[in-house]
The first five atom37 places (N, CA, C, CB, O) and aatype in JSON, in Angstrom:
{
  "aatype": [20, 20, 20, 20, 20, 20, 20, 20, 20, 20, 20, 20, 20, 20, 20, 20, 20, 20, 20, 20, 20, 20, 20, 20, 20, 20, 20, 20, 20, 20, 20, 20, 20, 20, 20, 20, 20, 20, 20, 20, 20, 20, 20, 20, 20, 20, 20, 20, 20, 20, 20, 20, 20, 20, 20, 20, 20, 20, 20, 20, 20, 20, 20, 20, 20, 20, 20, 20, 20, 20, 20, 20, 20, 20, 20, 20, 20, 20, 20, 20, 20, 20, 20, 20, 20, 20, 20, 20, 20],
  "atom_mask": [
    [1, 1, 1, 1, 1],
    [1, 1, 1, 1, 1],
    [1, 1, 1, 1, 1],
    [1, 1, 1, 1, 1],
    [1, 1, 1, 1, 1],
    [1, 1, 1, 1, 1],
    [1, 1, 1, 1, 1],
    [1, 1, 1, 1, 1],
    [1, 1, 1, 1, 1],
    [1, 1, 1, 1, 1],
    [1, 1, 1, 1, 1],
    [1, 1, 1, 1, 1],
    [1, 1, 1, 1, 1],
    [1, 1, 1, 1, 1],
    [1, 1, 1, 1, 1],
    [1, 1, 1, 1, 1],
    [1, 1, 1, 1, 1],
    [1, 1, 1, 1, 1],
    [1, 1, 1, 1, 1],
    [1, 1, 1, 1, 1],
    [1, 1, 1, 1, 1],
    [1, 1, 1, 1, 1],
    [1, 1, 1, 1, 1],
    [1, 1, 1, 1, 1],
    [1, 1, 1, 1, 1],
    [1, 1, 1, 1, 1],
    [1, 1, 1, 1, 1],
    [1, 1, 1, 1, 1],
    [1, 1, 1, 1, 1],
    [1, 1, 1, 1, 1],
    [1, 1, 1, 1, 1],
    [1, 1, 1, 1, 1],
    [1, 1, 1, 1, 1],
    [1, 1, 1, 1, 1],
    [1, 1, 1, 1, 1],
    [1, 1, 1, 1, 1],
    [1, 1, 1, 1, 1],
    [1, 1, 1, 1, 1],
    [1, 1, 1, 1, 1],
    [1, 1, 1, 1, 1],
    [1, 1, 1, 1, 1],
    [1, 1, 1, 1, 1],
    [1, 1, 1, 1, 1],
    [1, 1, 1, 1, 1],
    [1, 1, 1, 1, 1],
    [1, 1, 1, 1, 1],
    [1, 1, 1, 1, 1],
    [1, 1, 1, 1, 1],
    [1, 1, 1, 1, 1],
    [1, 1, 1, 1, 1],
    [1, 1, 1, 1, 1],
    [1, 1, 1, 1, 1],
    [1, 1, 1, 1, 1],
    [1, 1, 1, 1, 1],
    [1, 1, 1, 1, 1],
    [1, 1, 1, 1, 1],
    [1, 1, 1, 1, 1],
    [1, 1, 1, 1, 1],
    [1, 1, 1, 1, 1],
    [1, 1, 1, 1, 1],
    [1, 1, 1, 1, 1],
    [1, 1, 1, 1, 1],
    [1, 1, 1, 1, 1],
    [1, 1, 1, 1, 1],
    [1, 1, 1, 1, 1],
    [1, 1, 1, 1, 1],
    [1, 1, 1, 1, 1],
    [1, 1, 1, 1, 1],
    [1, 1, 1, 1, 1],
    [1, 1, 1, 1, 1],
    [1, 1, 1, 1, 1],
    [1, 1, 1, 1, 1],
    [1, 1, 1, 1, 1],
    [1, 1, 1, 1, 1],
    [1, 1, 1, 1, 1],
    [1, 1, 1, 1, 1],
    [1, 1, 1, 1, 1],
    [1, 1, 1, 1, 1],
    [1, 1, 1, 1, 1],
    [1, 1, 1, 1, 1],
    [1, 1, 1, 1, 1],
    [1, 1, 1, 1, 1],
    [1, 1, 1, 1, 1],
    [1, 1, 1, 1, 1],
    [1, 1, 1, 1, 1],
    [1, 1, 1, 1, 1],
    [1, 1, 1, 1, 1],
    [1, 1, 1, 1, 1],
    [1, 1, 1, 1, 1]
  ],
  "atom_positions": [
    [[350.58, -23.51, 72.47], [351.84, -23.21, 71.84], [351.64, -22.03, 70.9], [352.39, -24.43, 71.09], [350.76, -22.11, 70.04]],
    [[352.36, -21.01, 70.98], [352.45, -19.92, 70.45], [353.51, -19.91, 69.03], [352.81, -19.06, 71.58], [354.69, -20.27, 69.06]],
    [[353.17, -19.68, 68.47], [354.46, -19.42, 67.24], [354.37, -17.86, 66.47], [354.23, -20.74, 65.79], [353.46, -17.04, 66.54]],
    [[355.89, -17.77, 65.6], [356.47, -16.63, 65.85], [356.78, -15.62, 66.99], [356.01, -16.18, 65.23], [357.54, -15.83, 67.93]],
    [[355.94, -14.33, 66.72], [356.52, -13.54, 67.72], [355.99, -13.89, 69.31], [356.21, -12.05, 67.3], [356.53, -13.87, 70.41]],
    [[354.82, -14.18, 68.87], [353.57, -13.75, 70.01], [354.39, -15.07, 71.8], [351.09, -14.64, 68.93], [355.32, -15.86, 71.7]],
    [[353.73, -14.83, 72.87], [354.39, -15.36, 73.45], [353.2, -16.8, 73.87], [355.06, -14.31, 74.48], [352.07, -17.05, 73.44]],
    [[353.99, -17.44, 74.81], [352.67, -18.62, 74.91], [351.47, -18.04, 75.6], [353.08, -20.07, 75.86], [351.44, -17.27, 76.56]],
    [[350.36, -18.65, 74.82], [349.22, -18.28, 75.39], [348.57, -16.96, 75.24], [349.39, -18.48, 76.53], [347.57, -16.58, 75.85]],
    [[349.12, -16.44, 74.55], [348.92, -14.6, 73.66], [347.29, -15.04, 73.04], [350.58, -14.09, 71.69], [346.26, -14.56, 73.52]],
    [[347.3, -16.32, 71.57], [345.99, -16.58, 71.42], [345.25, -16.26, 72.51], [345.78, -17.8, 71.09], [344.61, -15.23, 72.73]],
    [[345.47, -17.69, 73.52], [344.08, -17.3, 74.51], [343.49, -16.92, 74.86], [343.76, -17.23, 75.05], [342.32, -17.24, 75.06]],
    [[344.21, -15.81, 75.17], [344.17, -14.32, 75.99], [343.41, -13.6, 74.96], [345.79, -13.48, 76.37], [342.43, -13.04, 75.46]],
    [[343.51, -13.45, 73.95], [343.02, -12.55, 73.19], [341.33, -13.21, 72.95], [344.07, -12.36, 71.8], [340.27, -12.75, 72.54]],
    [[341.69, -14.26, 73.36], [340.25, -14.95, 72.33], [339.29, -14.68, 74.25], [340.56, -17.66, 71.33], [338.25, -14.04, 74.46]],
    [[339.96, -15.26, 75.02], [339.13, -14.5, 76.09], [338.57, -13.55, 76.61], [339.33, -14.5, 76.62], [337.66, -13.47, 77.43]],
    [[339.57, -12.34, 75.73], [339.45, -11.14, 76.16], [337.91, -10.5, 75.33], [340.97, -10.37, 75.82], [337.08, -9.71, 75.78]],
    [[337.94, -11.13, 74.1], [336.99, -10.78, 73.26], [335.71, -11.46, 73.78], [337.37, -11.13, 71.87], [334.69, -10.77, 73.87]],
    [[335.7, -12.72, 74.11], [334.53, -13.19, 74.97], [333.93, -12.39, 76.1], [334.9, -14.35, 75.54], [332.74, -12.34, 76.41]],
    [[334.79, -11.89, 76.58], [334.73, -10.83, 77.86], [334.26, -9.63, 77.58], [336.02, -10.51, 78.5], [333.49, -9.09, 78.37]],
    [[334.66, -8.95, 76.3], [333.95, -7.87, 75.64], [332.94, -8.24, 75.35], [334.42, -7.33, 74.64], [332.18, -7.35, 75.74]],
    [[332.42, -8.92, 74.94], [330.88, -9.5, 74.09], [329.68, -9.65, 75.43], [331.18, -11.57, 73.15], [328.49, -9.34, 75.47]],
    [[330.63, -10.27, 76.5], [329.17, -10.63, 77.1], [329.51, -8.58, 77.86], [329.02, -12.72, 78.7], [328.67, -7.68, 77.86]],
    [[330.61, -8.5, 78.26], [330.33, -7.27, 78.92], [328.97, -6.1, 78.03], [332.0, -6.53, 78.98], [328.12, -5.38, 78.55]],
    [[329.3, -6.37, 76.58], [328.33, -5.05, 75.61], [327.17, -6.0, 75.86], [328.75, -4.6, 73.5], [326.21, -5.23, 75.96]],
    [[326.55, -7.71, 76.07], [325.73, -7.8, 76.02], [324.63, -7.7, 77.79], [325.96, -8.79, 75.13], [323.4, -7.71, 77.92]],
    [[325.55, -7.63, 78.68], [324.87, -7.48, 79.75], [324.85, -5.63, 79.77], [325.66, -8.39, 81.08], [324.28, -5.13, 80.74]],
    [[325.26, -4.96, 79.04], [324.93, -3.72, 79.28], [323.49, -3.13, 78.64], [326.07, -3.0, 78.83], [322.86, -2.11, 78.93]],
    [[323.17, -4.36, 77.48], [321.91, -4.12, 76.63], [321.02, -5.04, 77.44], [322.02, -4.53, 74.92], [320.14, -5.52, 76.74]],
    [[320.98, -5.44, 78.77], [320.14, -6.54, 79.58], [318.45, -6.03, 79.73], [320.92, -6.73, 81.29], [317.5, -6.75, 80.03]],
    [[318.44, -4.39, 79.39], [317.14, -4.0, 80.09], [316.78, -3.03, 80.81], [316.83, -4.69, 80.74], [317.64, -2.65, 81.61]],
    [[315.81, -2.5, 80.82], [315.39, -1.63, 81.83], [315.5, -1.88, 83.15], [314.27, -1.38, 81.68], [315.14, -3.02, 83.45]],
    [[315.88, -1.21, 84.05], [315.65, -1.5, 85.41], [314.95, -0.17, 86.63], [317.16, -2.0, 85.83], [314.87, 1.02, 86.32]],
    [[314.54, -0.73, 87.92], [314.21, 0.47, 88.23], [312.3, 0.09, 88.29], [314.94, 1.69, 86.97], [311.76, -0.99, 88.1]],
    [[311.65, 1.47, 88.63], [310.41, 1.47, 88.73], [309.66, 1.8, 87.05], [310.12, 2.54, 89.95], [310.17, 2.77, 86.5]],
    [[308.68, 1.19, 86.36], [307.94, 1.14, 85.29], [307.76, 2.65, 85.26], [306.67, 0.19, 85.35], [307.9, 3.3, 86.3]],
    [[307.43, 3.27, 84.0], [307.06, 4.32, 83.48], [305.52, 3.66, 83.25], [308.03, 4.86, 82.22], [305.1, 2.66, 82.66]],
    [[304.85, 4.86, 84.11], [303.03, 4.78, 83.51], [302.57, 5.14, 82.21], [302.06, 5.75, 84.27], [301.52, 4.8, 81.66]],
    [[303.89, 6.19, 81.59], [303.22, 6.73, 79.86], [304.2, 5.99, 79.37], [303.21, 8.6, 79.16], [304.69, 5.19, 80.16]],
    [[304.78, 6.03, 77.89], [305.5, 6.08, 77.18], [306.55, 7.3, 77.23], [304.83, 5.9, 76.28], [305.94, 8.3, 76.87]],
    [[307.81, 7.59, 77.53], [308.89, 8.77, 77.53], [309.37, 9.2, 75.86], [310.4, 8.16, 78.5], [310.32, 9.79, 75.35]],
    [[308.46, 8.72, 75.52], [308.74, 9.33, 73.62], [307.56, 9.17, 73.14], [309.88, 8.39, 72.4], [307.38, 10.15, 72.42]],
    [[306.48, 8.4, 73.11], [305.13, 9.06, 72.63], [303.91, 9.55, 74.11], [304.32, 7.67, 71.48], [302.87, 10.21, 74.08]],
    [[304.31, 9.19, 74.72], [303.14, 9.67, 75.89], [302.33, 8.81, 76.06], [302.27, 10.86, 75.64], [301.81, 8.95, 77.16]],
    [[301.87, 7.78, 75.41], [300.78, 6.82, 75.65], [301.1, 6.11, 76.52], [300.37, 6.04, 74.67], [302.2, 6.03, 77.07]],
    [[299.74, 5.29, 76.81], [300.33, 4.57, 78.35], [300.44, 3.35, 77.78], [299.27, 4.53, 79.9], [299.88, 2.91, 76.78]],
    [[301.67, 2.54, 78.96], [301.56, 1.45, 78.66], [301.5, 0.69, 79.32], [302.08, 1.18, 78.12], [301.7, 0.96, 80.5]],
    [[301.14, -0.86, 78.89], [299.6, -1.43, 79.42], [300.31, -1.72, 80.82], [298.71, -3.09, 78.46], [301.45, -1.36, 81.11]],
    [[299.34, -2.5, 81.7], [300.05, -2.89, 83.09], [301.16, -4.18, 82.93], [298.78, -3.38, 84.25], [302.29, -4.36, 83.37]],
    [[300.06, -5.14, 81.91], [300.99, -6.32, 81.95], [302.57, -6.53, 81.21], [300.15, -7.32, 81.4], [303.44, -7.39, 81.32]],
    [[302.39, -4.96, 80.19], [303.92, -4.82, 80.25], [304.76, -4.31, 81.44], [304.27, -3.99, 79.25], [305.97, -4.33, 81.63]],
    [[303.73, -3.84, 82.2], [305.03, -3.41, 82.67], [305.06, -4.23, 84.21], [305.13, -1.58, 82.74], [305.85, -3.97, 85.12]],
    [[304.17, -5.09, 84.23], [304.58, -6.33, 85.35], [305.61, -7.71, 84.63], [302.82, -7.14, 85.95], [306.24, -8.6, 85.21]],
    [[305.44, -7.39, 83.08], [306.36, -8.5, 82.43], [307.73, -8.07, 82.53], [306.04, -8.78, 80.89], [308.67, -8.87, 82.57]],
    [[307.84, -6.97, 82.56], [309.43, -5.66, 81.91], [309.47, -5.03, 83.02], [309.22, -4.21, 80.4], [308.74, -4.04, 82.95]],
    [[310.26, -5.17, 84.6], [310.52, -4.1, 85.1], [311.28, -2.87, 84.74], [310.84, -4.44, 85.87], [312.38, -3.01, 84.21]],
    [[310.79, -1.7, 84.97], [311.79, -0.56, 84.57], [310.96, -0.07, 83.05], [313.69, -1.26, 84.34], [311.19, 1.0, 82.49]],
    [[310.2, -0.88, 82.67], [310.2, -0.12, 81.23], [309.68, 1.2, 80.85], [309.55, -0.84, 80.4], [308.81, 1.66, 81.58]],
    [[310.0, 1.81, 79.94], [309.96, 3.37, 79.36], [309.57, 3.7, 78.17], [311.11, 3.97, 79.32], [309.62, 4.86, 77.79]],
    [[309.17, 2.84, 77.51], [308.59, 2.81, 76.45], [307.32, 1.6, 76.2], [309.69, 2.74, 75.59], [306.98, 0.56, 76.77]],
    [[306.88, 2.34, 75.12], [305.5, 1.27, 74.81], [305.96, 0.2, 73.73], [303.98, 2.18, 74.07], [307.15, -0.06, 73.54]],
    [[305.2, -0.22, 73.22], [305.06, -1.54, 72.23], [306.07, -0.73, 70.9], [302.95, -2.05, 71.67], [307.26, -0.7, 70.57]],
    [[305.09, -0.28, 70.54], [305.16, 0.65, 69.24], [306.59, 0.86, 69.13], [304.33, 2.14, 69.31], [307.27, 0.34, 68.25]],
    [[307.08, 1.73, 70.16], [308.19, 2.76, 70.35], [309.08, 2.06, 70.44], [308.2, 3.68, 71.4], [310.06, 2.43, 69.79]],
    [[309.22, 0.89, 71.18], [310.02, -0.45, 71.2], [310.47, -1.18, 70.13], [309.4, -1.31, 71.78], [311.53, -1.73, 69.84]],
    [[309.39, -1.06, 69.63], [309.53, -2.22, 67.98], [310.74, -1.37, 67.33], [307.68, -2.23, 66.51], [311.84, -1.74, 66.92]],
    [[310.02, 0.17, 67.38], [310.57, 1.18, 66.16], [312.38, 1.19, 66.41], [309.75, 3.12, 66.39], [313.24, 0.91, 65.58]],
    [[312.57, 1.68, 68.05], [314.23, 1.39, 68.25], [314.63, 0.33, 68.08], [314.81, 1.59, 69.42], [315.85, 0.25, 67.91]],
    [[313.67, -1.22, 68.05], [314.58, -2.2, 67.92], [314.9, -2.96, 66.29], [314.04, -3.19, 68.95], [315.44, -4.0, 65.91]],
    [[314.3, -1.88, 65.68], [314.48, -2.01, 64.25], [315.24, -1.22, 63.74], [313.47, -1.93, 63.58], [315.45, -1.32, 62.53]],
    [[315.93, -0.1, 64.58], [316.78, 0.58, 63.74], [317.93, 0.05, 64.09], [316.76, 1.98, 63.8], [318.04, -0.5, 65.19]],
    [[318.95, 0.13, 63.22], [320.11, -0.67, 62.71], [321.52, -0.1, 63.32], [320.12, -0.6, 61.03], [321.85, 0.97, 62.79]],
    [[322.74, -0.73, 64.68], [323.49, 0.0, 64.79], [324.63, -1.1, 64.52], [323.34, 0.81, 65.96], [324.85, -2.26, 64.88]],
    [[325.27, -0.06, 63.63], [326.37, -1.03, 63.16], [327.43, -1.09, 64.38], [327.13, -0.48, 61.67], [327.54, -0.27, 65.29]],
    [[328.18, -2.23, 64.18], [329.09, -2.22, 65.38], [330.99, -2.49, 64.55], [328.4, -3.85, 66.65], [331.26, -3.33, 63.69]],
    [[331.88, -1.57, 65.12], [332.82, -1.08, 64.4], [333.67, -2.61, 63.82], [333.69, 0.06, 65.38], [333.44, -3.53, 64.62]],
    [[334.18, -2.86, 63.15], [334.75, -3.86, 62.79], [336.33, -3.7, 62.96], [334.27, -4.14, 61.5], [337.15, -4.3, 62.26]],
    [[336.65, -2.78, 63.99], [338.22, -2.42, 63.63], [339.06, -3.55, 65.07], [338.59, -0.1, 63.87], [338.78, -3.76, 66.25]],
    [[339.92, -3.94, 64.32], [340.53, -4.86, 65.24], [341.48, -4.1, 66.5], [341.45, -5.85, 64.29], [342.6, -3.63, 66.3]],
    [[340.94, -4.09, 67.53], [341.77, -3.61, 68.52], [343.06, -3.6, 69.16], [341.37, -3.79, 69.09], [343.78, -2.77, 69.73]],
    [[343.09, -5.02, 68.81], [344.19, -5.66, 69.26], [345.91, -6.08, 68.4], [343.46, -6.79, 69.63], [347.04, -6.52, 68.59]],
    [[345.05, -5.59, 67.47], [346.53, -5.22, 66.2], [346.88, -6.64, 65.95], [348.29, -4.19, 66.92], [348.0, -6.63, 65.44]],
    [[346.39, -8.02, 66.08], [346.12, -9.3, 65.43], [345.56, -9.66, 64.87], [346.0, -9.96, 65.72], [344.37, -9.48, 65.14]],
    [[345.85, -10.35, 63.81], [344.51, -11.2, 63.07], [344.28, -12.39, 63.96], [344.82, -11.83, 61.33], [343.44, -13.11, 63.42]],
    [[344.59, -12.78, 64.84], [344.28, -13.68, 65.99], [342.95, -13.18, 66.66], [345.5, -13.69, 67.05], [342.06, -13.99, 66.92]],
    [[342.81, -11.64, 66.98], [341.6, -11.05, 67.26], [340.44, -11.28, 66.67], [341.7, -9.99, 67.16], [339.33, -11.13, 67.19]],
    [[340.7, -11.67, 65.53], [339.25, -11.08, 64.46], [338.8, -12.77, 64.07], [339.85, -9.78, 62.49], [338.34, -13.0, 62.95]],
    [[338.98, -13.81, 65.01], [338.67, -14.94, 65.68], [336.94, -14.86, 65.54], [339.37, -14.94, 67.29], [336.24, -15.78, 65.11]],
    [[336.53, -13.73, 65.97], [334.92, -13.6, 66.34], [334.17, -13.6, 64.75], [334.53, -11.87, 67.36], [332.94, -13.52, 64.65]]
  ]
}
């Protein structure tokens, strides 16, 4: 049941839609794919075999890995959907 303007089932929709965004940005961060890099593509060192029989596709080493996965990306907080029904998440 919907109240005021919105029509029935407007929530839902919105709250699905945002579920649908989330896993879509999180299957886009799933991984390398593809054939292993033998060096590192930002320091040159090699990296080892058993990463890269653990990690298909990978392109980076240990190090280089840690370093991007420590830097910080903020993610926008602006409501898209022009509801505070949106901002549910």
């Amino acid at each position: 049941m919907a109240g005021g303007w919105s029509r029935d089932g407007a929530v839902n929709e919105q709250i699905e839609a945002s579920i649908a965004d989330e896993l879509a940005r999180l299957k886009s961060r799933r991984g390398p794919v593809g054939e292993s890099a033998l060096v590192c593509v930002e320091c040159e060192e090699e990296i080892p075999e058993a990463r890269r029989v653990a990690i298909p596709g990978v392109k980076l080493c240990i190090d280089c890995q840690q370093e991007r996965d420590g830097t910080f990306k903020a993610r926008s907080g602006i409501n898209r959907r022009g509801s505070k029904d949106s901002q549910l998440k």
